[in-house]
C-alpha positions as CSV (number, residue, x, y, z in Angstrom):
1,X,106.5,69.5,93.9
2,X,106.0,66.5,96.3
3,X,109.0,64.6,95.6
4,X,110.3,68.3,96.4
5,X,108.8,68.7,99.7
6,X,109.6,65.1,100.6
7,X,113.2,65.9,100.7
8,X,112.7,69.2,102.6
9,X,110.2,67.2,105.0
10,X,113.0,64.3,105.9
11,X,114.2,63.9,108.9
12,X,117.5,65.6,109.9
13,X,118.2,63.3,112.7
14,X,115.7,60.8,114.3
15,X,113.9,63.9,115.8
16,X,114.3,67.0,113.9
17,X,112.0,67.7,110.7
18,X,112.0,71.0,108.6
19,X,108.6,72.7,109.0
20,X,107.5,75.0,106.1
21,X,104.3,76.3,105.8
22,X,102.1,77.9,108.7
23,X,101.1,77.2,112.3
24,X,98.1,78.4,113.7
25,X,98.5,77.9,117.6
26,X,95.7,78.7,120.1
27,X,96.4,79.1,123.7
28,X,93.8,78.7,125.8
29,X,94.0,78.1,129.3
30,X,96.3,77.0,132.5
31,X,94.7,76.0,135.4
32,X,96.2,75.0,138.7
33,X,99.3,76.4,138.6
34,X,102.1,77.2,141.2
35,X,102.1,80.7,143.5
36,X,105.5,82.2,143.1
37,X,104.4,84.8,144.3
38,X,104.0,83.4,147.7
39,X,107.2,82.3,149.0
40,X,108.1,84.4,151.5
41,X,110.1,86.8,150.0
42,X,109.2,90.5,149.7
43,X,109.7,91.5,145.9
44,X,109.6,94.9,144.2
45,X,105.4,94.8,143.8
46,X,105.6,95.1,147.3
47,X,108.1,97.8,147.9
48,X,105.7,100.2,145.3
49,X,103.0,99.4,146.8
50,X,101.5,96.5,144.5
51,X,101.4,93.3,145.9
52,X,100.0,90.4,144.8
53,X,99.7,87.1,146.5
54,X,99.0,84.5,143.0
55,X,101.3,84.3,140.1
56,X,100.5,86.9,136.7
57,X,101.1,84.0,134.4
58,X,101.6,84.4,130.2
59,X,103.1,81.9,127.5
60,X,105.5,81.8,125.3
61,X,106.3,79.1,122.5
62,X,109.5,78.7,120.6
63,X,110.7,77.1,118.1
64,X,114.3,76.2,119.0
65,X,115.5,79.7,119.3
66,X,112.6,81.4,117.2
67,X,109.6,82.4,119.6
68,X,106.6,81.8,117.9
69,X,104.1,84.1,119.9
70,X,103.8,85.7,123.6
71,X,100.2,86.3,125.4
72,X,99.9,88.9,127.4
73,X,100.7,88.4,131.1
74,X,96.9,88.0,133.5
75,X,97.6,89.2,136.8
76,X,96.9,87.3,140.3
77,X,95.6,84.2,138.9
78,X,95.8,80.9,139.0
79,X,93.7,79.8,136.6
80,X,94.2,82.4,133.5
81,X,92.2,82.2,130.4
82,X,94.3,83.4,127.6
83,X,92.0,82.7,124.0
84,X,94.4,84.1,121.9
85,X,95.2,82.7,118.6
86,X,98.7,83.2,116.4
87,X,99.4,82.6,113.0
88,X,103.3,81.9,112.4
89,X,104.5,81.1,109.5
90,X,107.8,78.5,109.4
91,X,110.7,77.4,107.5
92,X,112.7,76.1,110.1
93,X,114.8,72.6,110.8
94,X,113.2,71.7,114.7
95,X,112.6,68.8,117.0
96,X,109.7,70.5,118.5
97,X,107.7,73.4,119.9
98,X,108.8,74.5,123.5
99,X,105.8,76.2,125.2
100,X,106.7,78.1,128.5
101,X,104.4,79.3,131.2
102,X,106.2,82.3,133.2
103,X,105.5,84.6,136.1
104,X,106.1,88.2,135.2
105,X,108.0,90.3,137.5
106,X,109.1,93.6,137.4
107,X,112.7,92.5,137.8
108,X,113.0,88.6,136.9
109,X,110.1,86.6,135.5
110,X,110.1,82.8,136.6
111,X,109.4,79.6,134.9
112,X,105.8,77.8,135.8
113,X,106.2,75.3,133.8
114,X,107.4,73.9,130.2
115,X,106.0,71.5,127.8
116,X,107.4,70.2,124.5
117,X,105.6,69.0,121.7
118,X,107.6,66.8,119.6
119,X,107.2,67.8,115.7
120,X,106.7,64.4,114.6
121,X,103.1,64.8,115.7
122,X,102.7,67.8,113.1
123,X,104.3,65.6,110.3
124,X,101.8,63.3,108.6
125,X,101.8,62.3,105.1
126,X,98.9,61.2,102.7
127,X,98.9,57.2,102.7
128,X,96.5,54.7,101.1
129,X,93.8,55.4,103.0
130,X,93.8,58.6,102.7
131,X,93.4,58.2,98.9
132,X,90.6,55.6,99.0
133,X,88.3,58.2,100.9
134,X,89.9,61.2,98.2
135,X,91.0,60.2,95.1
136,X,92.3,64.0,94.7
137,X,95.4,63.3,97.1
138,X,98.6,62.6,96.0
139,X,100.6,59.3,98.6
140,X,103.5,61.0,100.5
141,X,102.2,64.8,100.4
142,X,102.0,66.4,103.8
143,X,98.3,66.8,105.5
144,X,97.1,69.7,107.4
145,X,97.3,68.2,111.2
146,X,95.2,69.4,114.0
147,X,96.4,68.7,117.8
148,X,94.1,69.8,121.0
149,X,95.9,69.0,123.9
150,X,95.9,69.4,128.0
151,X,99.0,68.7,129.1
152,X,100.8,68.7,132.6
153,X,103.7,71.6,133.0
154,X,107.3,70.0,133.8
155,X,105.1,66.5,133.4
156,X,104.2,67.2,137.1
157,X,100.6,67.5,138.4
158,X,101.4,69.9,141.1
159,X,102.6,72.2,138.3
160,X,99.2,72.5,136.4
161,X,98.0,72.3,133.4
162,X,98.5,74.1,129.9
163,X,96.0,73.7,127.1
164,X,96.3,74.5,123.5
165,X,95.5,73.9,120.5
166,X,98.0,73.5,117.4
167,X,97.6,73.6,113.4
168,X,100.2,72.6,111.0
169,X,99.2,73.7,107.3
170,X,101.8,72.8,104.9
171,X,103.3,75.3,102.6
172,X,101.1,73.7,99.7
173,X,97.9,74.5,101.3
174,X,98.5,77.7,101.4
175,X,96.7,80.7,99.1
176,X,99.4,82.7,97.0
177,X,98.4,85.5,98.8
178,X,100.3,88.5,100.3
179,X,97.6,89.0,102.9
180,X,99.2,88.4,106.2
181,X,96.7,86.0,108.2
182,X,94.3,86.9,111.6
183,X,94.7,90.7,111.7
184,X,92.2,92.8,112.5
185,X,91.3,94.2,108.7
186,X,91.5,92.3,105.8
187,X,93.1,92.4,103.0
188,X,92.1,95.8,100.4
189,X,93.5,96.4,96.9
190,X,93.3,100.1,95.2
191,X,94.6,101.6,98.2
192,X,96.2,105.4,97.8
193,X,99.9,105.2,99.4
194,X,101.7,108.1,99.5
195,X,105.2,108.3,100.7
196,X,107.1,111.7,102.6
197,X,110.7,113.1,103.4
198,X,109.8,115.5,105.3
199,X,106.5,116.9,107.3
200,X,105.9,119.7,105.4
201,X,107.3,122.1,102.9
202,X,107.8,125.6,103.9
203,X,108.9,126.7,100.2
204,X,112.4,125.9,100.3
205,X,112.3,122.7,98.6
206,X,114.6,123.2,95.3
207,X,112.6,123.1,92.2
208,X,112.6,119.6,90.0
209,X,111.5,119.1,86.9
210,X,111.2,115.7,85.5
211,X,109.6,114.7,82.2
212,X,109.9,115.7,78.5
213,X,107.1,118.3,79.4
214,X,109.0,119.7,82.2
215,X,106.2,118.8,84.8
216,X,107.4,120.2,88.1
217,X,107.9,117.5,91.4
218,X,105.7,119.2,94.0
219,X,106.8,117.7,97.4
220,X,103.7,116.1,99.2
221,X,102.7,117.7,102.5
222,X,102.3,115.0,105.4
223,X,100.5,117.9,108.2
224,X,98.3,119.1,105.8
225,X,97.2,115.8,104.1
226,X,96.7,114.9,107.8
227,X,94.5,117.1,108.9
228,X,92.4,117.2,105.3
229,X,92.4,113.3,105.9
230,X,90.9,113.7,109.3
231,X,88.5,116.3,107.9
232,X,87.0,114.4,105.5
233,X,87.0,111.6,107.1
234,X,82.8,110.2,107.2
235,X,83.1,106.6,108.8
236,X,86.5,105.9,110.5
237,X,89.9,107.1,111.4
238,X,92.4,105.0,112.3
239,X,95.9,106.5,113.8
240,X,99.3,104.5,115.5
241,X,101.7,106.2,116.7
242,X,105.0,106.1,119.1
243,X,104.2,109.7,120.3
244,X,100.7,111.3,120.1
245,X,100.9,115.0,120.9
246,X,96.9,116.1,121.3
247,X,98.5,120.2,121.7
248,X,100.0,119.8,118.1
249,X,98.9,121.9,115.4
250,X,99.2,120.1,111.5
251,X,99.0,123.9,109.9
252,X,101.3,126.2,109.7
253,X,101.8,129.9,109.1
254,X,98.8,131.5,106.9
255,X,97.3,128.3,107.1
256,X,97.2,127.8,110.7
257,X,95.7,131.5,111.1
258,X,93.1,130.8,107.7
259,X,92.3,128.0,109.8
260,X,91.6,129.4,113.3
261,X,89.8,132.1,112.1
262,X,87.0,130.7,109.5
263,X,87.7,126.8,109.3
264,X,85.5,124.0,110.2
265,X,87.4,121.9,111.9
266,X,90.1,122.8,114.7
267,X,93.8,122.9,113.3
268,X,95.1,120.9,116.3
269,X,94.9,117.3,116.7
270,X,92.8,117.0,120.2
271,X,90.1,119.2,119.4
272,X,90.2,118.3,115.7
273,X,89.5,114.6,116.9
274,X,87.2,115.6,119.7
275,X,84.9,117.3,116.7
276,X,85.1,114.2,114.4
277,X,84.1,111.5,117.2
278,X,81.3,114.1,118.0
279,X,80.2,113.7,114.0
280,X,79.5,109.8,114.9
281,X,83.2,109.3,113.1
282,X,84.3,106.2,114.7
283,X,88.0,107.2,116.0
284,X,90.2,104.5,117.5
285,X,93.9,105.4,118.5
286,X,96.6,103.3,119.3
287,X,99.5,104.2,121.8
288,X,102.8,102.6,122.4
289,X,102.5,101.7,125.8
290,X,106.0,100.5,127.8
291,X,107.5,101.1,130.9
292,X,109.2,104.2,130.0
293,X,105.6,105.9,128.0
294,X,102.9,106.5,130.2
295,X,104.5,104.8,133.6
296,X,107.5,106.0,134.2
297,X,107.1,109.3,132.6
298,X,103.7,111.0,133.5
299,X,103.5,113.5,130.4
300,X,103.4,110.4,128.4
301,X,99.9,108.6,126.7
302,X,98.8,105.8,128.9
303,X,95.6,105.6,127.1
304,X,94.1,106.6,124.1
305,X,90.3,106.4,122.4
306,X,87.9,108.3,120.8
307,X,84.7,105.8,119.6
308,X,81.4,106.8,118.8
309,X,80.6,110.5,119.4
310,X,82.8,109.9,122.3
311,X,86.6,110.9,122.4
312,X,88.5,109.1,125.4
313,X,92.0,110.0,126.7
314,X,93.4,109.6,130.1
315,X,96.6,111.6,131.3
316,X,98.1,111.6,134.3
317,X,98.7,115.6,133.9
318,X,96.9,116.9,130.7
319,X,94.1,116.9,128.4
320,X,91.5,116.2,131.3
321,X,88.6,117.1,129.6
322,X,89.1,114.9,127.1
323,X,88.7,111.8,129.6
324,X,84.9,111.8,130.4
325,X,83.3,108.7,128.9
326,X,83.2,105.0,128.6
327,X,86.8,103.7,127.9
328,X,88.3,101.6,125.7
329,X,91.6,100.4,125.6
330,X,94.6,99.8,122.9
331,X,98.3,99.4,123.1
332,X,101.3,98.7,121.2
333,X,104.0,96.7,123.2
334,X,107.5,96.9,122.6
335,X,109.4,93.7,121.3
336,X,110.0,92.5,125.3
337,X,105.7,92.8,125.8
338,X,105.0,91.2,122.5
């Protein structure tokens, strides 16, 4: 397996090495950095009302072509604080990572700044010393490397700074392991999954049988698994979605009616929420959130939270009296916020 990832390790050039494994890059912080924002021209924050007079700085990273991560963009500041760490894994032929400090604009985001890290810093191998203080290592396989760096932008001072921290952990470091590393929940096995055509049946469906006893396919039900889901639920619900419609109803027909007029629990999805937060069932919800949801389009989610006995939701036209306690915030960015 060495000798193996020896040859994919060498050098393609004097430069370029192939990189396969995982890198775990932290960005942490810029400070000093230039005020585009300031030079004299009158840009579209202005025109709507929104100006700003400091940069709204974020970073990117790429490997060659591949971007590795994107923060998100800190407005009117100098000096951001990003924290955010990214887990990528590689299996690429690269000279180096590019990471790029930008301005975002609502028409043309600007360059801060760029600094390249050579890859040749990530790529050590075990050598005789190595094996002296661990007997266990094996001379020429890769080691896990570790970089914390401050480094100028552009290699100018006046640019400011960029600091970061950067991980190589080679492929054979790595757990076999489907679990896909630094989300929010971990990793769960016995899970139910259950997968739908349609979002409910009305009776149409043609009948299937399948067996040698003749058992009958009965096609599952996504509304009303739903709402018993939510109904039942005692600790936490969790729901992403593109579109969240709090006026929809997940019954239909005699069940909708059944429902209204003896059920529990509210057949449509605001109030049905609304009652579970109010049962201390933690409710988080997360919206997509881009410039043609919630901004551009006012009947669109900007917001969306329901959290401990509370259930949060701002509208710009609806659903008001859902929007009367403390607020949390979550969003899904499209692939240009990412």
């Amino acid at each position: 397996m060495a000798a193996l990832l020896n040859k994919l390790m060498k050098r393609d050039s004097d430069d370029a090495c192939t990189l396969w494994g995982m890198l775990h890059i932290k960005i942490i912080q810029c400070t000093n950095l230039r005020n585009l924002d300031r030079l004299g021209i009158k840009n579209i924050k202005t025109i709507i009302g929104k100006d700003r007079d400091k940069s709204d700085p974020y970073v990117t990273a790429f490997l060659e072509d591949y971007r590795l991560l994107k923060t998100r963009h800190i407005d009117d500041d100098l000096d951001p604080k990003f924290n955010e760490d990214f887990y990528c894994p590689v299996g690429h032929c690269t000279k180096g990572i590019t990471f790029c400090v930008s301005d975002k604009d609502l028409l043309r985001d600007e360059s801060l700044g760029k600094y390249f890290l050579p890859v040749k810093e990530l790529i050590q191998t075990v050598d005789d010393k190595d094996i002296e203080a661990d007997s266990s290592l094996v001379k020429g396989d890769l080691k896990r490397v570790g970089l914390h760096k401050v480094v100028y932008l552009n290699k100018k001072k006046d640019h400011g700074t960029l600091e970061f921290f950067v991980e190589f952990i080679p492929v054979r470091m790595l757990g076999k392991t489907m679990e896909v590393p630094g989300t929010y929940f971990t990793q769960t096995n016995g899970n139910s999954v259950k997968l739908y055509m349609n979002a409910d049946d009305d009776g149409s469906s043609p009948l299937v049988k399948f067996g040698n006893d003749g058992k009958v396919w009965e096609p599952p039900r996504l509304w009303r698994d739903i709402y018993d889901a939510i109904c039942n639920a005692k600790t936490f619900v969790y729901m992403v979605g593109w579109s969240i419609d709090t006026d929809q109803y997940l019954l239909r027909g005699d069940e909708l009616e059944e429902a209204r007029a003896t059920g529990k629990y509210n057949p449509q999805i605001g109030p049905l929420l609304k009652q579970k937060a109010e049962e201390n069932v933690t409710v988080n919800l997360m919206q997509w959130d881009d410039y043609s949801s919630g901004v551009m389009f006012p009947g669109e989610f900007v917001i969306l939270l329901i959290s401990c006995c509370s259930f949060s939701m701002i509208q710009p036209t609806s659903n008001q009296p859902y929007a009367n306690t403390t607020l949390f915030y979550f969003f899904l960015r499209n692939d240009e916020d990412i």
